[in-house]
N, C-alpha and C positions, 0 to 999 in steps of 0.2 A: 488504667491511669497512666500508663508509657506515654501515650499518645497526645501528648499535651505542649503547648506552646507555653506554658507559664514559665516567667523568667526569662523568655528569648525575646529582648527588648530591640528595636529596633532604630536607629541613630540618625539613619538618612533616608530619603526619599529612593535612593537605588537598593538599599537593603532591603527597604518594603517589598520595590516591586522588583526582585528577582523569582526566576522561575518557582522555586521549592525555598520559601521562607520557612519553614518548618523545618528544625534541625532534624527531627528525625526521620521525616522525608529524603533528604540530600543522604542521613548515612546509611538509606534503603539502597537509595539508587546507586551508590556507590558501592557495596556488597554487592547488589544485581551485577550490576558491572563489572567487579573482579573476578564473579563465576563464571560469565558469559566469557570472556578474556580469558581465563586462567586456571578454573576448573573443570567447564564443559571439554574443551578439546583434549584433554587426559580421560575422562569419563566417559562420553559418548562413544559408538560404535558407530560404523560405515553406516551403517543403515537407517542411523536414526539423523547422521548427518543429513544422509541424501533423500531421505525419503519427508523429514519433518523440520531440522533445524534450518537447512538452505532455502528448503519453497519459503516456510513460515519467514525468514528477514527479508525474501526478495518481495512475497507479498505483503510485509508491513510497510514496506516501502512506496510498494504502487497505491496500498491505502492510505498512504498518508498524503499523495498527490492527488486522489480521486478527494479524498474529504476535503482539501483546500476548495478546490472548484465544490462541490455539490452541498460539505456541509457547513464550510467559514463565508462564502457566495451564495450559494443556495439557488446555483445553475446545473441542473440534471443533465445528466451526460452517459450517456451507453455505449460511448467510442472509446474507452480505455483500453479495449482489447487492441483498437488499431494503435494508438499510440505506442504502445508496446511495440508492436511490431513495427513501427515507425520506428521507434528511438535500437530496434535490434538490429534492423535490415541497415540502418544509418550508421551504429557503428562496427557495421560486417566491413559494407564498404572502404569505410576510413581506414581500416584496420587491411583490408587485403591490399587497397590501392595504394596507400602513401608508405612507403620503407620504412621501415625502421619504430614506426609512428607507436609511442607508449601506449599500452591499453588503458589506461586511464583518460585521456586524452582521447584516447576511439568513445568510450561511453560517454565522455562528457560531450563530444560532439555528437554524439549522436540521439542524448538529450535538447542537444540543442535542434538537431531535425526535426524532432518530435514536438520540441515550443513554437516552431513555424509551421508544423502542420496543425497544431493545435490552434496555435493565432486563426489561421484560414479558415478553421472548420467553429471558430468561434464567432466570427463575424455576424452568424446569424442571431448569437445572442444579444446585438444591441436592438433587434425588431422584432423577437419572440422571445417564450419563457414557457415554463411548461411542459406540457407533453407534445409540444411545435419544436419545442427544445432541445426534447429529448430524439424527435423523428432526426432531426437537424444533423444531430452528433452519430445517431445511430449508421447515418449517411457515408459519417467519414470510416466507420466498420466492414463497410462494403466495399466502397471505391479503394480502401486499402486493400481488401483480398483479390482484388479482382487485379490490383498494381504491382502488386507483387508475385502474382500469376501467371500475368500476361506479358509485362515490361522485363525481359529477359536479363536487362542490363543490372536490373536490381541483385538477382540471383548470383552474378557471374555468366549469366550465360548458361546455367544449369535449366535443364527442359521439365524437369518435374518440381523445381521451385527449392528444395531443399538447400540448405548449404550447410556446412561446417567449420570449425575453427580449431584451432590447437596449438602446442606449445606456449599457452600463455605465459606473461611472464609479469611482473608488476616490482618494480626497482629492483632487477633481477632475478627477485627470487620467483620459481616457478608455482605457480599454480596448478600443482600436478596432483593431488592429493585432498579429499574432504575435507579435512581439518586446517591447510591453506584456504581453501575454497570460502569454510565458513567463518573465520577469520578474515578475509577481506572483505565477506558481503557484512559482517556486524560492523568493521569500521565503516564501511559508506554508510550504512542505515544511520550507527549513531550520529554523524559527521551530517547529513542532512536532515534526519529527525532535530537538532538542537536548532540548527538554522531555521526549517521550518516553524519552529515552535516559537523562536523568537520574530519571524515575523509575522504572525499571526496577534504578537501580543502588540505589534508596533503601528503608525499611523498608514500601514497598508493591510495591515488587516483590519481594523476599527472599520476601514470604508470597505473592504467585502463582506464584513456582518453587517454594516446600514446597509448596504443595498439589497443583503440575503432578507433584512427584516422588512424593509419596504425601501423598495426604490426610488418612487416619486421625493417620499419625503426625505432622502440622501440628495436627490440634487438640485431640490431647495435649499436645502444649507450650506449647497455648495461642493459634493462629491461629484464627481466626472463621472456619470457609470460608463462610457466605453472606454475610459479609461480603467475603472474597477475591474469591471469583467472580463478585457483584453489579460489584463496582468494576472486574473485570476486563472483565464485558460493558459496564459503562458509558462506559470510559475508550477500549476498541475502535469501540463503535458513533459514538461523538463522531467519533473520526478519520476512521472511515470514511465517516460521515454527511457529514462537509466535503469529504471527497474527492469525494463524488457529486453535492454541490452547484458545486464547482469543475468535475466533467467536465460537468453539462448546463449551467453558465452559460457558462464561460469555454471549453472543448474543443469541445462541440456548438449552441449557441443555440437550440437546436430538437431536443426530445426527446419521446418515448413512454416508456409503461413496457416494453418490448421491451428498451430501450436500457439495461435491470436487472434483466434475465431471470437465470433459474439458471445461463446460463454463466457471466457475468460472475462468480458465488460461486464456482463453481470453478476458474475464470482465477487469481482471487486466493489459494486453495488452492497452486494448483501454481505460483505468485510464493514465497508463503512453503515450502513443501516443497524448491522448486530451489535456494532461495536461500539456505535456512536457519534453521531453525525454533528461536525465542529469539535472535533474533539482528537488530539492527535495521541494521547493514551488510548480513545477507542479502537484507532487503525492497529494498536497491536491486538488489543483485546479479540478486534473481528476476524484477524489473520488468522490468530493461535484456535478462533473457532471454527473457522472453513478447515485450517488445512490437517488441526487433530482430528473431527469428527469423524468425518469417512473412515480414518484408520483404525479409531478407537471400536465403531461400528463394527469394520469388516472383522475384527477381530472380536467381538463379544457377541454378535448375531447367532454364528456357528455354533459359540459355547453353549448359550441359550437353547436353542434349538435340540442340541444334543441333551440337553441335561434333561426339556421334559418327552424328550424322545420322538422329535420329528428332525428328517431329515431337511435340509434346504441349499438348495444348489447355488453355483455360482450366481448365478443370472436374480437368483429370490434373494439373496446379499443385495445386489446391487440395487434391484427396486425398493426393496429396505431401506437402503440407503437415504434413496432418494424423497421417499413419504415421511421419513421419519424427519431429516434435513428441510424438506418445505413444512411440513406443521411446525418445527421450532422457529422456522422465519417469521410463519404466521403469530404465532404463540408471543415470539420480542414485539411485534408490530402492536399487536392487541393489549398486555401487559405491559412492557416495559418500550414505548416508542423512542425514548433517550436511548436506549441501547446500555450493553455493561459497562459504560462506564460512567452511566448515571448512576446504576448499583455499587459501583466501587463510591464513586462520591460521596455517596448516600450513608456508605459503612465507616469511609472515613470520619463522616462528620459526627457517626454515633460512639464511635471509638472517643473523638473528641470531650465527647459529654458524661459516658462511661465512668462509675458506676452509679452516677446520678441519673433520677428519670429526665425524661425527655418526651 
């Protein structure tokens, strides 16, 4: 009976429609928020920084650029892996060639590389859809690794493609340590998660959901689709593009184009597919699922194993892993196609009615 809006009256038309009308919603996310801020960096250990709380924000990140394009448009897309590497390699650049130049400023330019290759490699979606769509994009996955392997100028000049970065610094202070590290990737997450959120509720998002639900009949009433879906690949590839400058500055210091291969695009696939497609609570929900699982695996397969007395080697972990990780993809796809964060909505709304039936 907590979970209830009785009594929280509403005055104006902006009161109605703010993000989290529901008082007790806003002083979730506000305790979420002061822990993430103020109690995690006291509590965590190196380990759990580097190994699960850093991937997990920089991947909620790139899922919530992939779900803008795939699940608020409803344009398939298997080229987030190159984006990434687009928006890294873009602001390596920035970052080793202009003095002085704030790393801030290197990633936001270097999102912005990744919105103009994204624009280019979206073009084809004003004459395809689909899985013509998806070959389209998957296009720009290749002709990245092949550009960043071959085009030396990208690398520095380095023959085996790798580069590195270091002494970062961000208004000073250094980013020499984990707990800086994931403190500046939750402020960009939350600082572009709320942006994103609000524009998805605004009159440019309304026209990437008409056109995600049918297209013809969005531009008989009047929606531009190349207008839609340029802005939609634009506004995706940017996210995405700082996520992948965030994972090789701040996550990795030291990266190839390997490290924005075609898994990585379909890592971020089945982030938004598990998680929840149109739906920017889902891009955490799928993050926190891709990047616990494997660890939560490698570490309980063993136990398992030992307890009823067979041995199983590294190598039987790792396919483990990987049977166990595709039957639950299959499993959301078959059961739950909204992803968890239709089940979250679902509990909310039961919560809502609690202890009355329903």
């Amino acid at each position: 009976m907590f979970y209830r809006e009785n009594g929280q009256f509403k005055t104006s038309y902006r009161a109605d429609q703010q993000i989290l009308p529901i008082a007790q919603d806003r002083v979730a996310l506000f305790v979420l928020m002061g822990i993430a801020f103020l109690a995690v960096p006291f509590m965590a250990s190196d380990y759990i920084f580097r190994a699960i709380l850093i991937p997990f924000l920089i991947f909620s990140l790139a899922a919530i650029g992939v779900n803008i394009l795939v699940g608020y448009c409803g344009q398939i897309s298997l080229g987030s892996g190159a984006f990434m590497a687009v928006g890294a390699y873009g602001a390596y650049n920035f970052f080793i060639r202009v003095p002085g130049i704030p790393l801030v400023l290197a990633l936001i330019l270097g999102g912005v590389c990744a919105m103009l290759f994204g624009i280019l490699f979206g073009l084809p979606s004003l004459r395809v859809k689909g899985l013509y769509l998806a070959l389209a994009t998957l296009a720009a996955q290749f002709f990245s690794d092949w550009m960043f392997l071959r085009i030396q100028w990208f690398t520095n000049y380095s023959t085996s493609g790798s580069v590195s970065v270091s002494n970062l610094q961000v208004f000073g202070l250094p980013l020499n340590s984990p707990v800086t590290k994931y403190l500046f990737c939750l402020s960009v997450l939350v600082i572009i998660a709320v942006l994103a959120k609000n524009l998805v509720r605004g009159a440019v998002g309304r026209e990437w959901m008409a056109i995600r639900d049918m297209d013809v009949a969005a531009a008989v009433i009047g929606i531009r689709p190349m207008y839609a879906k340029l802005t939609a690949f634009a506004v995706s590839s940017f996210i995405v593009g700082v996520a992948g400058a965030l994972w090789a500055f701040v996550h990795l210091s030291a990266w190839e184009p390997a490290a924005f291969s075609v898994d990585v695009s379909f890592k971020l696939l089945f982030m938004v597919i598990i998680g929840g497609m149109g739906s920017i609570m889902g891009s955490f929900f799928g993050a926190a699922f891709i990047v616990i699982l494997p660890i939560a695996l490698s570490q309980l397969l063993p136990a398992l194993a030992s307890l009823i007395g067979v041995e199983i080697s590294t190598a039987g972990v790792s396919h483990a892993e990987l049977m166990i990780f595709g039957g639950l993809i299959v499993w959301f796809l078959i059961v739950e196609p909204h992803g968890l964060a239709k089940l979250w909505s679902m509990a909310k709304q039961k919560l809502r009615l609690w202890p009355f039936p329903h």
